[in-house]
BAFI-3210 file (N, C-alpha, C; in Angstrom, 3 decimals, decimal comma, padded with zeros to 6 digits):
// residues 193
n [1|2|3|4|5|6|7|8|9|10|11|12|13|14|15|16|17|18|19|20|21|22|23|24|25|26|27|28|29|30|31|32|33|34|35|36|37|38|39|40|41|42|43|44|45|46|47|48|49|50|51|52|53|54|55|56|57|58|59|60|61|62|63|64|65|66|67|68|69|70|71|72|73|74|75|76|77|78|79|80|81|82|83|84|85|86|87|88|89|90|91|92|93|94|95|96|97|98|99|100|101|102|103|104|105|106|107|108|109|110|111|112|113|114|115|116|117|118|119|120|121|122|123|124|125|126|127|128|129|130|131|132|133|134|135|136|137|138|139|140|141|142|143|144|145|146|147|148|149|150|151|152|153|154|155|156|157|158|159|160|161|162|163|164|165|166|167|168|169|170|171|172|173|174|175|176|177|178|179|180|181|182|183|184|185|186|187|188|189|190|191|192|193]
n.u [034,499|032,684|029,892|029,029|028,978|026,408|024,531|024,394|023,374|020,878|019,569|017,448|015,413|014,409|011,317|010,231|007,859|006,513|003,867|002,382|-000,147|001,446|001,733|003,230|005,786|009,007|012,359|015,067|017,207|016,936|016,151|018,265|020,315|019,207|019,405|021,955|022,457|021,027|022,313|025,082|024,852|023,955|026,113|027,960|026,826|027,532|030,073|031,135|029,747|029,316|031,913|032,619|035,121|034,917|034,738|032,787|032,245|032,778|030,782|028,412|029,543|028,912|026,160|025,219|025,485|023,984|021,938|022,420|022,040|019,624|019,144|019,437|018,079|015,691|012,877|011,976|008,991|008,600|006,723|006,605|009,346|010,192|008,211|008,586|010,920|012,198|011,697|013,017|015,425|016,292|016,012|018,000|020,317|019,724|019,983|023,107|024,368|023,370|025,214|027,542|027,957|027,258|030,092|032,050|031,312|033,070|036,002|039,416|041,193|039,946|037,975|038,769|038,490|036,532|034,622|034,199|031,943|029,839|030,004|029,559|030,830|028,844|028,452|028,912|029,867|029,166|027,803|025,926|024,807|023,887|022,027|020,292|020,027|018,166|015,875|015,157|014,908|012,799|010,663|010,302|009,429|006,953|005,681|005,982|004,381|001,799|001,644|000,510|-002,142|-002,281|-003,564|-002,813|000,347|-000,014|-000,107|002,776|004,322|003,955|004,600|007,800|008,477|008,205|010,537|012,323|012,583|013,089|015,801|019,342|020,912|022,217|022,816|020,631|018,078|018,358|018,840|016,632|014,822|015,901|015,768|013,684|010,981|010,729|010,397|007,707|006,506|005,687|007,137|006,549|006,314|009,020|010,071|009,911|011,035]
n.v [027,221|026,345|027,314|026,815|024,345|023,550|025,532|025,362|022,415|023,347|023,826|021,802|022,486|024,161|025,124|025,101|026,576|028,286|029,594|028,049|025,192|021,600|018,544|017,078|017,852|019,803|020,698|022,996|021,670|019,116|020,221|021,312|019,241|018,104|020,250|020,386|017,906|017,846|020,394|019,512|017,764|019,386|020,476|018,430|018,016|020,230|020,305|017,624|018,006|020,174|021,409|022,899|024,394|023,649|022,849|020,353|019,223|021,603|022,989|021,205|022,207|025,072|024,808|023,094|024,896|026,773|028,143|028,476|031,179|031,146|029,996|031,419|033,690|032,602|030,965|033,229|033,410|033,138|034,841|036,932|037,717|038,956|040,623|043,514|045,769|047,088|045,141|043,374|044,432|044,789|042,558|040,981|042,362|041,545|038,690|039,147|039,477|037,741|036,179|036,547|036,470|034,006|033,098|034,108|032,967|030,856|029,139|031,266|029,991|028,474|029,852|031,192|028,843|027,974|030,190|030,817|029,932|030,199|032,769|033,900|034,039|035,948|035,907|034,102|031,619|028,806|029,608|030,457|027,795|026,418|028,389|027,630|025,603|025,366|026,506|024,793|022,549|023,421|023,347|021,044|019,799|021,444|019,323|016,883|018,257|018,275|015,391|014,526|014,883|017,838|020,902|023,515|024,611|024,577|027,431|028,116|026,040|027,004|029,241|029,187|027,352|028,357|030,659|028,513|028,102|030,482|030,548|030,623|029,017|025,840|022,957|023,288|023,030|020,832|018,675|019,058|017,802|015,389|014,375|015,233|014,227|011,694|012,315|012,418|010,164|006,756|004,808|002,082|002,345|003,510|001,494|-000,477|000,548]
n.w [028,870|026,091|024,366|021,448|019,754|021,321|020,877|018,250|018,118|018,808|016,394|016,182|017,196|015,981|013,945|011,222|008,178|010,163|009,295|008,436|008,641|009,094|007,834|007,982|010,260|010,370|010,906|011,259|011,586|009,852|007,756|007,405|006,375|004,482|002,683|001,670|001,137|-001,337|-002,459|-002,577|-004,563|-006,389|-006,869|-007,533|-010,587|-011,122|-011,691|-013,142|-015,317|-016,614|-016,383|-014,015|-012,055|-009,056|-005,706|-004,219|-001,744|000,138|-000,760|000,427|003,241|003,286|002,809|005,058|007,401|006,499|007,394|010,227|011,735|013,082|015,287|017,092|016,102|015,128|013,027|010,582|009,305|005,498|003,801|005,684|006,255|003,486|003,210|003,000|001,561|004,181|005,945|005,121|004,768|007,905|009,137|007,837|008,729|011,551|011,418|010,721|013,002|014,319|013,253|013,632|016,327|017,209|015,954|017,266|019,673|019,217|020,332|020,063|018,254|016,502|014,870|011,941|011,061|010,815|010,149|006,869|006,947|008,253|008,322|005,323|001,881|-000,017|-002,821|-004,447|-006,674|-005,149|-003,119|-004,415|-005,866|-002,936|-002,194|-004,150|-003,230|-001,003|-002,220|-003,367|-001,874|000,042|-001,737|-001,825|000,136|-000,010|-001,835|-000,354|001,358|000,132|-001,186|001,419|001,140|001,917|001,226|002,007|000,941|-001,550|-002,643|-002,131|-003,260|-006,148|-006,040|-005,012|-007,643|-009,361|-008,583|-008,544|-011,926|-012,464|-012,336|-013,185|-013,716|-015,255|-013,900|-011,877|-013,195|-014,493|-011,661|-010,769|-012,836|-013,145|-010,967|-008,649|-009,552|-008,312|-005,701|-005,620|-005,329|-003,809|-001,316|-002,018|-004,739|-005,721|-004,810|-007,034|-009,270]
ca.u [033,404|032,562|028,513|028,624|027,971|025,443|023,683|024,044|022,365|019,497|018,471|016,445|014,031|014,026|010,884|009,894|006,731|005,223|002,368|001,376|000,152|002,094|000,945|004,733|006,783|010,225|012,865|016,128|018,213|016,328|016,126|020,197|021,036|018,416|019,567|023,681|022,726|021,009|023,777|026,222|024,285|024,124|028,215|028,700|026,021|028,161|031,611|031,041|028,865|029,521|033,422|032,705|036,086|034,247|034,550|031,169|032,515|033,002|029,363|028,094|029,392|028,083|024,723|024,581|025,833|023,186|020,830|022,997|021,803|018,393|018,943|019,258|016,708|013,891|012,294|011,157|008,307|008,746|005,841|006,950|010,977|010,043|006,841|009,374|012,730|012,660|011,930|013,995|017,163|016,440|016,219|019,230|020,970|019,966|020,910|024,530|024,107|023,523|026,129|028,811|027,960|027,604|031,381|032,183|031,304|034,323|037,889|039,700|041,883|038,899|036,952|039,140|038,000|034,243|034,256|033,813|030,927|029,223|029,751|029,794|030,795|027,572|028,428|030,148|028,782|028,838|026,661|024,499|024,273|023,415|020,389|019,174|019,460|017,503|014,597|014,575|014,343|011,407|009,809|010,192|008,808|005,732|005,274|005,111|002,662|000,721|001,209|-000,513|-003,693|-002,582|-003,720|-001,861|001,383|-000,891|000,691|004,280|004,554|003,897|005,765|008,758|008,567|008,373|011,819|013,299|012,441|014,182|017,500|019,833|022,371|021,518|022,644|019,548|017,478|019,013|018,586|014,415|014,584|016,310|015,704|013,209|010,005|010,881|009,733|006,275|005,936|005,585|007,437|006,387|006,682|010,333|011,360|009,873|012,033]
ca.v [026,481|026,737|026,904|026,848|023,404|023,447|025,935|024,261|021,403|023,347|023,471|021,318|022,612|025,457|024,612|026,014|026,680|028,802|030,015|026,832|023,797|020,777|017,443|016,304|018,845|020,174|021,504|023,588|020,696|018,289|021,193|021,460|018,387|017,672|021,282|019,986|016,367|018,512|021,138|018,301|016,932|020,142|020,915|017,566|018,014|021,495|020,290|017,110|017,864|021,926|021,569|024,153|024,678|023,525|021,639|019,511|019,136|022,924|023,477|020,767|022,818|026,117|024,407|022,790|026,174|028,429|028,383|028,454|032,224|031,108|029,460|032,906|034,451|031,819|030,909|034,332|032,869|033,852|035,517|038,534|038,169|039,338|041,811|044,671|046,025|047,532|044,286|042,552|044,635|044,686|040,998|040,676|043,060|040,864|037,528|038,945|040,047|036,245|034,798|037,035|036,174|032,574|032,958|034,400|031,592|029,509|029,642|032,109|029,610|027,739|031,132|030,862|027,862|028,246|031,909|031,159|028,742|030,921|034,381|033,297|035,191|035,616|036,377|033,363|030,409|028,024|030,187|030,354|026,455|026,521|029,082|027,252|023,665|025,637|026,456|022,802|021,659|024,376|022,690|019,441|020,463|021,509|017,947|016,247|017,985|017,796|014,370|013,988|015,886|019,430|022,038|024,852|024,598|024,699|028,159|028,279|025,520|027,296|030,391|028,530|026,147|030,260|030,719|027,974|028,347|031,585|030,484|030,546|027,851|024,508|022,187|023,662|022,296|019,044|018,176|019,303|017,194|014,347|013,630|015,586|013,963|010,591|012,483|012,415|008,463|006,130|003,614|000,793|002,932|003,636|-000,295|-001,027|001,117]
ca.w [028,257|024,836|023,816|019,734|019,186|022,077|020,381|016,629|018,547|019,034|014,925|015,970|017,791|015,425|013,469|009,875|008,380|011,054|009,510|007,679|008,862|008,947|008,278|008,835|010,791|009,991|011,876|011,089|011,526|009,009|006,216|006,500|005,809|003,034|001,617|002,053|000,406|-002,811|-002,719|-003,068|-005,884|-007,721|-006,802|-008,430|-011,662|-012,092|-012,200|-014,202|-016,681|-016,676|-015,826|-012,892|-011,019|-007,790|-004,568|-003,701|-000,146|000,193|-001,158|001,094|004,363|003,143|002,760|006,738|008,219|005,902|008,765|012,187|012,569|013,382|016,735|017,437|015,452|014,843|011,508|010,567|007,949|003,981|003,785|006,695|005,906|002,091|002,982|002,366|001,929|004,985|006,661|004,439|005,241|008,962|009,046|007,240|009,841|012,698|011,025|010,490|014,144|015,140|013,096|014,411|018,045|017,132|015,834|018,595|021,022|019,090|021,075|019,271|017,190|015,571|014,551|011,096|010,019|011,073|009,616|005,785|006,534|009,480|007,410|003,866|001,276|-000,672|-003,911|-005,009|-007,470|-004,737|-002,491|-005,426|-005,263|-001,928|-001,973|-005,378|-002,636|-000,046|-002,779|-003,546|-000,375|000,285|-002,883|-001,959|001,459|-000,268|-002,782|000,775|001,899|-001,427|-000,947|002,133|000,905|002,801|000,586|002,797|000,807|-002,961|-003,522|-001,735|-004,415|-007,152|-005,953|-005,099|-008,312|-010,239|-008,522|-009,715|-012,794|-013,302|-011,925|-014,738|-013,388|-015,829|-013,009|-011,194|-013,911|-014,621|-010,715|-010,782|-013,953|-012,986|-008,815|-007,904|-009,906|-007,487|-004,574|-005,570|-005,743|-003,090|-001,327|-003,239|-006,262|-005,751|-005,075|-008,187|-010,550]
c.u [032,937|030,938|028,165|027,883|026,955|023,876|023,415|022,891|020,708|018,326|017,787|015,234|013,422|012,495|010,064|008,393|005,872|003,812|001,571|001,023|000,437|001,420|002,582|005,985|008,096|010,520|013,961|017,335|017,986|016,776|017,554|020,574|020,539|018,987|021,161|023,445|022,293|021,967|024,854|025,866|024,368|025,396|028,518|028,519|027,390|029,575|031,618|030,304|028,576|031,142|033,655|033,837|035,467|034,855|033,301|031,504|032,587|031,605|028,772|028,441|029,036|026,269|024,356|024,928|025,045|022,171|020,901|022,218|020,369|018,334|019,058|017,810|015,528|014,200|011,752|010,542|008,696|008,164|006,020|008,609|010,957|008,806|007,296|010,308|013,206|012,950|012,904|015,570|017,412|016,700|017,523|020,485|021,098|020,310|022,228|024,893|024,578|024,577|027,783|028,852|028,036|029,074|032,275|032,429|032,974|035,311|038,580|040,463|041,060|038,367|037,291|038,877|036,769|033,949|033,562|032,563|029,673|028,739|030,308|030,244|029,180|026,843|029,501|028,912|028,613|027,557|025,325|023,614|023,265|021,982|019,367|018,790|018,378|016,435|014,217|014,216|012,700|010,407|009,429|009,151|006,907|004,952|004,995|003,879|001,468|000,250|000,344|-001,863|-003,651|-002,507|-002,415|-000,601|000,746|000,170|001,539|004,426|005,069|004,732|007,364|009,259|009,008|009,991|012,667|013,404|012,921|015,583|018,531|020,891|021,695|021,166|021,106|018,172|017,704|018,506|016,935|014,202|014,592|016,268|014,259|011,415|009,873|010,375|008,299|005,247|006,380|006,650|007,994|006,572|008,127|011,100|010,932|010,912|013,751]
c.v [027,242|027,087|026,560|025,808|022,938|023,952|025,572|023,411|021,723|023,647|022,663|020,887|023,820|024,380|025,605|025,921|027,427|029,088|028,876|025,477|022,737|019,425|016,466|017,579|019,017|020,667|021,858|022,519|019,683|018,777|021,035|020,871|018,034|018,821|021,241|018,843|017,182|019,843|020,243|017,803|018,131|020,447|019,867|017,936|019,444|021,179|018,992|017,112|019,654|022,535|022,514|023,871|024,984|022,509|021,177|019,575|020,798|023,341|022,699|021,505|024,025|025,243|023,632|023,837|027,074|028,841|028,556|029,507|031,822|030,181|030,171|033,798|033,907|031,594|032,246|033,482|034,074|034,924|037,207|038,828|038,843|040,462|043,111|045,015|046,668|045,962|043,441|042,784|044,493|043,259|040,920|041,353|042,428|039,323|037,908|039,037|038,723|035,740|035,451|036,689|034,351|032,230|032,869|033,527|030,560|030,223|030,569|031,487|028,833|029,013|031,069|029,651|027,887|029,423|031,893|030,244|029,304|032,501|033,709|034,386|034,930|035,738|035,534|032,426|029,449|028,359|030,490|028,968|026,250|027,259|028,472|025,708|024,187|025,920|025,198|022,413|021,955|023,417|021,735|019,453|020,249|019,782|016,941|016,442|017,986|016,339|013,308|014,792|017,345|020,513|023,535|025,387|024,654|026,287|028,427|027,699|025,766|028,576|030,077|027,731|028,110|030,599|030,231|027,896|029,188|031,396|030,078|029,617|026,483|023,581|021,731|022,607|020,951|018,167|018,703|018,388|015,512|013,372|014,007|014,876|012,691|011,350|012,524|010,831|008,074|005,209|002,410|000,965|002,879|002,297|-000,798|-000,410|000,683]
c.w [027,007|024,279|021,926|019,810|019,811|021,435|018,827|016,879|018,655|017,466|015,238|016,206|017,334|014,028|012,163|009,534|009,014|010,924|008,735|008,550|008,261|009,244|008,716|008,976|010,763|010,784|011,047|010,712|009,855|007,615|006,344|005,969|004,639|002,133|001,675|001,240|-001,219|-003,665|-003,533|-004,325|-006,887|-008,061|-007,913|-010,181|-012,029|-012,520|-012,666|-015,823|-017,189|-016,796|-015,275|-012,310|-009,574|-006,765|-003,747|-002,455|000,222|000,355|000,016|002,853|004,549|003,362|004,371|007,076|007,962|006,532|009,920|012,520|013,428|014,809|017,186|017,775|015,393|013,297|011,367|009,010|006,632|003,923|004,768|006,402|004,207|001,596|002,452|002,261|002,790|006,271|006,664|005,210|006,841|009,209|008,640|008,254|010,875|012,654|011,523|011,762|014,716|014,539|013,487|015,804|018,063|016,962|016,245|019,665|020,602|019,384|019,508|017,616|016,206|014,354|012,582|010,784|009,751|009,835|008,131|005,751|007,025|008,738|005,963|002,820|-000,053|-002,302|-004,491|-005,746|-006,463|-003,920|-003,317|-005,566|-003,953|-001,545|-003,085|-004,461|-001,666|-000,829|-003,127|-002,863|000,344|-000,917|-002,774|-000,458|001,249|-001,148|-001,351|001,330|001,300|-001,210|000,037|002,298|001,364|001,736|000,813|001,743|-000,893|-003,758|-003,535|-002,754|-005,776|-007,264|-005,737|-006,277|-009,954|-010,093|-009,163|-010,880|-013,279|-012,759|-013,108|-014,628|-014,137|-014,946|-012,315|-011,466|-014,176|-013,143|-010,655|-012,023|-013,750|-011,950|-008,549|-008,545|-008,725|-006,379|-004,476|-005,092|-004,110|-002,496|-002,042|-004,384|-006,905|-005,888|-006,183|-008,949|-010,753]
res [x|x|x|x|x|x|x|x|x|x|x|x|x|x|x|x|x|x|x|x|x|x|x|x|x|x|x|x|x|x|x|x|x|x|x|x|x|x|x|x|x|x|x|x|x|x|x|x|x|x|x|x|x|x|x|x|x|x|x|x|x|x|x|x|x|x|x|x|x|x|x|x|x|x|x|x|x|x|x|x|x|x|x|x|x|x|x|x|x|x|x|x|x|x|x|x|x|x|x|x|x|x|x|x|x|x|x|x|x|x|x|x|x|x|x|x|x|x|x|x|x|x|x|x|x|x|x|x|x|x|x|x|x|x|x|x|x|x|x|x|x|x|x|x|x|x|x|x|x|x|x|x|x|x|x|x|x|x|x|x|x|x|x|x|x|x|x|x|x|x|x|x|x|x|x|x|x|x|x|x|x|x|x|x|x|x|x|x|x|x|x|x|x]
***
């Protein structure tokens, strides 16, 4: 008996945010795929309109896998995973911790395919995609809950919106330029346009 995708299954009772309140609650699962659908969108933006030597589908399974460790670990909130570089590196120690044991769980002949998605290499342009879709997603995170009056999220916002801003990939920009103003509007707003 195998447990991986037992425990995959459980993103989604992993729930983000901890120390803020939520006027609409997130889980692990939710954030992957929203930070896998804007991945994909920036993979594409880079290799048509950048002529990046990329694969969007490639980027898209780095971006659902960039969170498995945490059915492990938890959400460790921003705010305590970034208090110092001691915490920082320890954290980072017991991630790699979980995603080797998660790897682990797959029969031996799978482990190679899982491996570059599970342990990434982290110093590639796509993996750069991928952490610039996971600040988006964090961003967009916060414009919801702007939108339903919750203060809480006022300065993640602005600290997150700081990030992107220095990311030097255009794409980056082009997609905060071009998608991401539509998340502010409504409904009814949207079927009009």
């Amino acid at each position: 008996m195998n447990h991986f995708f037992a425990y995959l299954d459980r993103l989604k009772l992993i729930r983000r945010w901890g120390l803020m309140r939520n006027t609409v609650p997130e889980n692990d699962m939710e954030h992957s795929m929203q930070t896998a659908l804007i991945a994909h969108g920036l993979a594409v933006l880079g290799k048509t309109r950048h002529q990046r030597d990329i694969d969007p589908e490639r980027v898209v399974m780095l971006a659902l896998y960039h969170d498995v460790s945490e059915v492990i670990t938890g959400d460790m909130p921003t705010p305590v995973k970034y208090k110092s570089p001691i915490i920082q590196d320890a954290y980072r120690g017991v991630e790699e911790k979980a995603r080797e044991q998660l790897l682990a769980m797959l029969p031996d002949d799978m482990q190679s395919a899982f491996k570059p998605y599970i342990i990434p290499n982290e110093n590639t342009y796509e993996w750069r995609l991928v952490k610039a879709a996971d600040r988006i997603s964090a961003y967009l995170k916060c414009v919801e809950e702007e939108k339903m009056g919750n203060r809480d999220f006022a300065h993640a916002k602005l600290s997150i919106q700081d990030s992107i801003n220095q990311n030097v990939l255009p794409e980056v920009h082009e997609f905060m330029r071009e998608f991401v103003p539509s998340f502010s509007l409504s409904p009814d707003e949207l079927s009009r346009l």
